[in-house]
Backbone as JSON Lines, residues from 0, in Angstrom:
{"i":0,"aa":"X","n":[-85.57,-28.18,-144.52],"ca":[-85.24,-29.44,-145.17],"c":[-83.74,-29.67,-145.07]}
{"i":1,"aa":"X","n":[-83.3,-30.97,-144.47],"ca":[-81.63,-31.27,-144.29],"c":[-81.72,-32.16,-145.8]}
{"i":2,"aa":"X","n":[-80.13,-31.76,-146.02],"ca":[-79.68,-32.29,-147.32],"c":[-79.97,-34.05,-147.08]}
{"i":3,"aa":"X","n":[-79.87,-34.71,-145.76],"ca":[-79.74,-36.11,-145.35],"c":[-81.16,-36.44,-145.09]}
{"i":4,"aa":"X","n":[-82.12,-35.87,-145.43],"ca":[-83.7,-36.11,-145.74],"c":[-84.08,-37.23,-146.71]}
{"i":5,"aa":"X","n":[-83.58,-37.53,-147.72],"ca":[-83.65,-38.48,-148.4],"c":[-83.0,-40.1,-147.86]}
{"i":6,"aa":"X","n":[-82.04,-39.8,-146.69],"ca":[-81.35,-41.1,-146.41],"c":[-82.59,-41.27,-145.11]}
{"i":7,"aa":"X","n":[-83.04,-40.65,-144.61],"ca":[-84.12,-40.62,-143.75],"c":[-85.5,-41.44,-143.63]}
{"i":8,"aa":"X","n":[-85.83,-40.88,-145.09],"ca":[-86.84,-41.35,-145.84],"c":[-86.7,-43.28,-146.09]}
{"i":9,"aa":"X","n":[-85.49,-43.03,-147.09],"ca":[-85.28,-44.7,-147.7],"c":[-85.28,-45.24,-145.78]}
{"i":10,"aa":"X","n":[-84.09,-44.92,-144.78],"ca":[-84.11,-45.68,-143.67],"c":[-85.82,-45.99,-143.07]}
{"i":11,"aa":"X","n":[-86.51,-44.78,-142.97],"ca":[-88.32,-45.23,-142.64],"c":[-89.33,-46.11,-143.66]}
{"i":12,"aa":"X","n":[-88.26,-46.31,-144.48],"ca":[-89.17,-47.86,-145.35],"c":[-88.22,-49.04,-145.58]}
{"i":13,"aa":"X","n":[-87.6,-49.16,-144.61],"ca":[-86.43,-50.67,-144.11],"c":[-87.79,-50.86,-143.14]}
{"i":14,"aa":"X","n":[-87.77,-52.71,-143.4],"ca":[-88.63,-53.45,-142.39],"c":[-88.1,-54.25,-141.93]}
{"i":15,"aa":"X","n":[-86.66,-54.55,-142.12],"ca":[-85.46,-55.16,-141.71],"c":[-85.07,-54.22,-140.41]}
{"i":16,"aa":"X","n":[-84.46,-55.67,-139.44],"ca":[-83.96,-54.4,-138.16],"c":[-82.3,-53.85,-138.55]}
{"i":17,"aa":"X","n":[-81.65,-54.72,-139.52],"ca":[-80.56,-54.07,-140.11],"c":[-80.75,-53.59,-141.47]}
{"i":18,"aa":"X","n":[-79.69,-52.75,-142.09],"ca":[-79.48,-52.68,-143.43],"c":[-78.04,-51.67,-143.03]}
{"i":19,"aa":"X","n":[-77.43,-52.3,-144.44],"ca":[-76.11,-52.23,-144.85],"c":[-75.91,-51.46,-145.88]}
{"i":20,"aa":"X","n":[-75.5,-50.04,-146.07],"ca":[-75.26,-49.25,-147.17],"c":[-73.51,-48.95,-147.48]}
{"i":21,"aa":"X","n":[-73.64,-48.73,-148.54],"ca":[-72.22,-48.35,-148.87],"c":[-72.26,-46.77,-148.61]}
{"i":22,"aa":"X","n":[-70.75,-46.27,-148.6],"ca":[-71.05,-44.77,-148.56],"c":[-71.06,-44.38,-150.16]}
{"i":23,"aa":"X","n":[-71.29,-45.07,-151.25],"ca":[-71.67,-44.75,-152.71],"c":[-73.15,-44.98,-152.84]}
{"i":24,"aa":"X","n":[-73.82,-45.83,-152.03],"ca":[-75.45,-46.04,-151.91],"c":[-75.73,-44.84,-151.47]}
{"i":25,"aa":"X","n":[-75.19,-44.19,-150.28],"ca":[-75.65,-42.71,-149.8],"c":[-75.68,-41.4,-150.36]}
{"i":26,"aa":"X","n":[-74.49,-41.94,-150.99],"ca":[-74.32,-40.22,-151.77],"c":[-75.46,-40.71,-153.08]}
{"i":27,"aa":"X","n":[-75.64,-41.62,-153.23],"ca":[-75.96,-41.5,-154.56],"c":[-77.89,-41.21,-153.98]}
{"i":28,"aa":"X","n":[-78.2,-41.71,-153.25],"ca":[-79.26,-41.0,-152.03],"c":[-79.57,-39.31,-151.73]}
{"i":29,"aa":"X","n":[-78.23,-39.21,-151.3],"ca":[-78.57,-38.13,-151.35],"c":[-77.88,-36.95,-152.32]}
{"i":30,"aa":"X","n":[-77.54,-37.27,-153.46],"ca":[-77.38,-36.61,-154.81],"c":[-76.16,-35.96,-154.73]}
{"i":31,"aa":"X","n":[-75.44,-36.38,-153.81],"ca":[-74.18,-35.78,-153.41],"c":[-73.0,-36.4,-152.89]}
{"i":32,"aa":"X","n":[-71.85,-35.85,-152.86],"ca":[-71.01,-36.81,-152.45],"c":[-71.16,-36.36,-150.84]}
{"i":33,"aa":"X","n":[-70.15,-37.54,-149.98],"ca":[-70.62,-37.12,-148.1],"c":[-69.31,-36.38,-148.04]}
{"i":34,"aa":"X","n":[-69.32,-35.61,-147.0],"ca":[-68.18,-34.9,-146.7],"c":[-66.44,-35.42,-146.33]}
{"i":35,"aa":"X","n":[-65.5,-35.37,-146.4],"ca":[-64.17,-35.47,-146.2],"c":[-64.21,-36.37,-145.05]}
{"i":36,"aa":"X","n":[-64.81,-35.84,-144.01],"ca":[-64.65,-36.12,-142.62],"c":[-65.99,-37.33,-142.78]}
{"i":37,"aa":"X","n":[-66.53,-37.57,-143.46],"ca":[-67.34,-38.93,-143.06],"c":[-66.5,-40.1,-143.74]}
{"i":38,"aa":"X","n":[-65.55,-39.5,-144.38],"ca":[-64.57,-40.85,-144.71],"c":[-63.73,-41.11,-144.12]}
{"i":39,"aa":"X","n":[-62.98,-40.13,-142.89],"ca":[-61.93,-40.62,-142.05],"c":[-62.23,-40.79,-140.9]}
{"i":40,"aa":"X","n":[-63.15,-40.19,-140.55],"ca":[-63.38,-40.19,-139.16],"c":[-64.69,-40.96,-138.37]}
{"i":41,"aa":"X","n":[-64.71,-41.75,-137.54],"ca":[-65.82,-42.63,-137.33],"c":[-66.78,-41.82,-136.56]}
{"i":42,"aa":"X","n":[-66.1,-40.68,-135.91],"ca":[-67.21,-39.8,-135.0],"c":[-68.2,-39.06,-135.96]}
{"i":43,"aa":"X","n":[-67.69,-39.06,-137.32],"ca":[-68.92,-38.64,-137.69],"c":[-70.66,-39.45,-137.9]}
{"i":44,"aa":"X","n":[-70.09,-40.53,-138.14],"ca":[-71.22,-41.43,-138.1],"c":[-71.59,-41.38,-136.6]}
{"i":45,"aa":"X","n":[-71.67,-40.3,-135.31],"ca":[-71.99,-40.98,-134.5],"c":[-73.48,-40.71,-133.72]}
{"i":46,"aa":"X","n":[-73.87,-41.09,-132.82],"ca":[-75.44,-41.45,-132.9],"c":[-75.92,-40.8,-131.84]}
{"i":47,"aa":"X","n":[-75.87,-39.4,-132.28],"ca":[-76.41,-38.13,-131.05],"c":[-76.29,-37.06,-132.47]}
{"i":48,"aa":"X","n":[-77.46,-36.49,-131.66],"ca":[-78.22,-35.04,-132.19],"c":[-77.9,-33.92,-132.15]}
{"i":49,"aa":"X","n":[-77.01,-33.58,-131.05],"ca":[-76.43,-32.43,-130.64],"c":[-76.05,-31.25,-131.74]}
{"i":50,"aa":"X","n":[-76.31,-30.3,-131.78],"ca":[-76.17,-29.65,-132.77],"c":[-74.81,-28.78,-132.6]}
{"i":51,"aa":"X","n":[-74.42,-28.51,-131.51],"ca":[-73.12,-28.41,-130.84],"c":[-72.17,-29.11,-131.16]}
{"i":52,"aa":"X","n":[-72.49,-30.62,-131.37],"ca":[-71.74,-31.18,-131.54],"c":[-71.21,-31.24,-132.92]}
{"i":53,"aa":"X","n":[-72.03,-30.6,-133.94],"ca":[-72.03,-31.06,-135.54],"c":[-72.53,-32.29,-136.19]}
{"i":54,"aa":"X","n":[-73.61,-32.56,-135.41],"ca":[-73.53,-34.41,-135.78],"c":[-75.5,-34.05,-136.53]}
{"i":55,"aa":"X","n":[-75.47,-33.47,-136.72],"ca":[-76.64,-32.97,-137.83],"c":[-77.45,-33.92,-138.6]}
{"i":56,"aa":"X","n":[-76.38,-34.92,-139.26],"ca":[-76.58,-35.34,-139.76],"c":[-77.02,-37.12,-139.61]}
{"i":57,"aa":"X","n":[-77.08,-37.13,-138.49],"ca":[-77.11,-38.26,-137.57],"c":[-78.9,-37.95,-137.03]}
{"i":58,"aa":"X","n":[-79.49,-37.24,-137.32],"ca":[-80.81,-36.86,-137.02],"c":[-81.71,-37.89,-138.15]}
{"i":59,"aa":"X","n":[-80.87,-37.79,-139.47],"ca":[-81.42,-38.76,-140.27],"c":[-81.72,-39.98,-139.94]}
{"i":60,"aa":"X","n":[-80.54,-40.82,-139.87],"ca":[-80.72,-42.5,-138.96],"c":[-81.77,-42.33,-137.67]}
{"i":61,"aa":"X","n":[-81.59,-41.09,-137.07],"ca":[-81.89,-41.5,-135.66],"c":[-83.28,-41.59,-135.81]}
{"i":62,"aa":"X","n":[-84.04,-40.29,-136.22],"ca":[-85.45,-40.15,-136.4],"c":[-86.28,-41.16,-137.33]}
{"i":63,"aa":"X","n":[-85.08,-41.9,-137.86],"ca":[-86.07,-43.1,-138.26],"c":[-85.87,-44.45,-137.72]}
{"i":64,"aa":"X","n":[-84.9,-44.55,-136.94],"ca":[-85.51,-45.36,-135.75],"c":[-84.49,-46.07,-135.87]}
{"i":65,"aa":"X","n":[-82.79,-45.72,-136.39],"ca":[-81.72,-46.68,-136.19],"c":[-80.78,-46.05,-135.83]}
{"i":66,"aa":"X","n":[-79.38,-46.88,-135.34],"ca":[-78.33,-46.26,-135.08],"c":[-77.25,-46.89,-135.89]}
{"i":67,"aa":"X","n":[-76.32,-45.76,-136.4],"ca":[-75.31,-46.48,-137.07],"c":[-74.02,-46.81,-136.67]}
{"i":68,"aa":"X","n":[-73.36,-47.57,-137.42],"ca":[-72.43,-48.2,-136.86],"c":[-71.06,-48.33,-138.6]}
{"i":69,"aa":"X","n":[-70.09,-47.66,-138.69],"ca":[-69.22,-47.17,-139.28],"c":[-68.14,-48.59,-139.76]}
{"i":70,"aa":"X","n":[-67.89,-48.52,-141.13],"ca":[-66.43,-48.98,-140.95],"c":[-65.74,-48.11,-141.96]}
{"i":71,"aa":"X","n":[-64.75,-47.82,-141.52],"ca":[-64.38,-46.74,-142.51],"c":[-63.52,-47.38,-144.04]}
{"i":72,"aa":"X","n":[-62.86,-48.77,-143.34],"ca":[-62.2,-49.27,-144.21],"c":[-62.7,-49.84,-145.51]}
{"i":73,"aa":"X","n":[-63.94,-50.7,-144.84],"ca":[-64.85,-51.12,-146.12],"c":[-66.06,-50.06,-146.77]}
{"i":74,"aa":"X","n":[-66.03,-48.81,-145.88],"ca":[-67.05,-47.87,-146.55],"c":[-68.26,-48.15,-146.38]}
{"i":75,"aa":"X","n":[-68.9,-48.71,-145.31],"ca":[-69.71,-49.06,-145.35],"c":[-70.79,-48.76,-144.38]}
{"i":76,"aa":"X","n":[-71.67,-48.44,-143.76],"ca":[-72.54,-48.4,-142.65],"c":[-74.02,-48.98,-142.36]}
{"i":77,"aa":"X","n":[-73.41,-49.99,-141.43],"ca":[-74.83,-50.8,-140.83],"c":[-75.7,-50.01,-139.85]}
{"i":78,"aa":"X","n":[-76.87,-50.2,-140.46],"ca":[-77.64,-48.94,-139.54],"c":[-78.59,-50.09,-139.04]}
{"i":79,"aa":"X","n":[-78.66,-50.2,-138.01],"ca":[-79.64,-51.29,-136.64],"c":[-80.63,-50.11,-136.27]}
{"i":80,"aa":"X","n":[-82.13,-50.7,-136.27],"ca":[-83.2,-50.39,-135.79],"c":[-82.88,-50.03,-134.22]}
{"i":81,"aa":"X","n":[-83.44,-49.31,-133.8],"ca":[-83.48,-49.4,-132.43],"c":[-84.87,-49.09,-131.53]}
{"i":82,"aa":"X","n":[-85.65,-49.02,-132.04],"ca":[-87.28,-48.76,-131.48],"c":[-88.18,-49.01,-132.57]}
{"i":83,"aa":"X","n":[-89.27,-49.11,-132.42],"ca":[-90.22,-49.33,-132.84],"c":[-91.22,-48.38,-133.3]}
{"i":84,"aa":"X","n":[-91.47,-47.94,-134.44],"ca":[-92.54,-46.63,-134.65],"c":[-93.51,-47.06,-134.51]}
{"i":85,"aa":"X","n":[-94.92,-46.16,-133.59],"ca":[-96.16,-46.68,-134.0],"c":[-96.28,-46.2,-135.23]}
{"i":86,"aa":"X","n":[-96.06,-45.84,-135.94],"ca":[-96.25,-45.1,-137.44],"c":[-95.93,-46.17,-138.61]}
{"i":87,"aa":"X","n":[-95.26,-46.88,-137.89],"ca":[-94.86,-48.18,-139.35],"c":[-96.65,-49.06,-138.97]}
{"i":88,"aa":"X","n":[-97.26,-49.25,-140.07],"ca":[-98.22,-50.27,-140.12],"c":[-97.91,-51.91,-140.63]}
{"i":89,"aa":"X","n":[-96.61,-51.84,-141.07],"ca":[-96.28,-53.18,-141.34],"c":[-96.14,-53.68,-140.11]}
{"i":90,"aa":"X","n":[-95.05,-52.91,-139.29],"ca":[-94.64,-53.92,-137.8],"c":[-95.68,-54.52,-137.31]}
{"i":91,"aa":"X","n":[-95.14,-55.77,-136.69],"ca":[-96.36,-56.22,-135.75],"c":[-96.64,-55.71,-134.48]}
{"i":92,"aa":"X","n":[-95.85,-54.75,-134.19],"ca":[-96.02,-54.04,-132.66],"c":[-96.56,-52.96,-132.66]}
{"i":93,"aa":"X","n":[-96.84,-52.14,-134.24],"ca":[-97.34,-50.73,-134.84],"c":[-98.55,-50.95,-134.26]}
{"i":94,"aa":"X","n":[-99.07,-49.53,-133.4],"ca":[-100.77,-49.68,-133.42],"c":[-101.75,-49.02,-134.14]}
{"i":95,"aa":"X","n":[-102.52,-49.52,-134.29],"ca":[-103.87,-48.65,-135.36],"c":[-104.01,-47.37,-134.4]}
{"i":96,"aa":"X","n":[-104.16,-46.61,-134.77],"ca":[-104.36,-45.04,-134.16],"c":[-105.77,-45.14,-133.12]}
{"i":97,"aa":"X","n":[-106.71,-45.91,-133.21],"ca":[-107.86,-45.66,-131.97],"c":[-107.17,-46.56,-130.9]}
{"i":98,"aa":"X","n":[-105.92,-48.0,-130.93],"ca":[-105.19,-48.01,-130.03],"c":[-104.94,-48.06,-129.33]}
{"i":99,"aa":"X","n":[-104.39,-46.32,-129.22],"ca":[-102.97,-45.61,-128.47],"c":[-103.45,-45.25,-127.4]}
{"i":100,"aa":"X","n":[-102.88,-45.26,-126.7],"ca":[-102.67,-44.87,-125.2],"c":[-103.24,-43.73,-124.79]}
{"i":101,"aa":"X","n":[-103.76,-43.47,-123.92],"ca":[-104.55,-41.71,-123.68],"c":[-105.76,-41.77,-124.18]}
{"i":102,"aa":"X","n":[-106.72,-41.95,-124.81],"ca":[-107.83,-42.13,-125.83],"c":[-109.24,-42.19,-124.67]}
């Protein structure tokens, strides 16, 4: 379980292709304050998995299907959809599971 599991969660029940959080909406998400370096630095918000890289925490946005996008000045991060889950049943592009492809 990553501590950024909860920002994960709330991002996989946005039906909006944007949403706009503060970095006080997040911590308060995820019961914690964010680290030093997610307030100065924009590479931390950035939108790769690499575990090499330290970006760990970027698995959250990603695996639920957005990418974010930083401002450091206003504190803020717009996270944009970027694919489509078949797993969301609201979307109109989601498919019923008999469906899917291969079957």
């Amino acid at each position: 379980m990553s501590i950024y599991d909860p920002l994960q969660q709330r991002l996989a029940r946005v039906q909006d292709r944007t949403v706009r959080l503060t970095f006080a909406e997040i911590e308060a998400l995820l019961g914690r304050s964010l680290p030093a370096s997610a307030y100065r630095f924009s590479a931390w918000w950035g939108n790769e998995t690499s575990r090499t890289a330290g970006h760990t925490q970027s698995r959250a946005w990603l695996l639920a299907g957005f990418r974010a996008r930083v401002s450091l000045k206003l504190r803020t991060v717009e996270f944009e959809r970027r694919y489509v889950s078949d797993h969301s049943p609201k979307h109109p592009l989601a498919r019923a599971p008999n469906e899917q492809s291969g079957g």
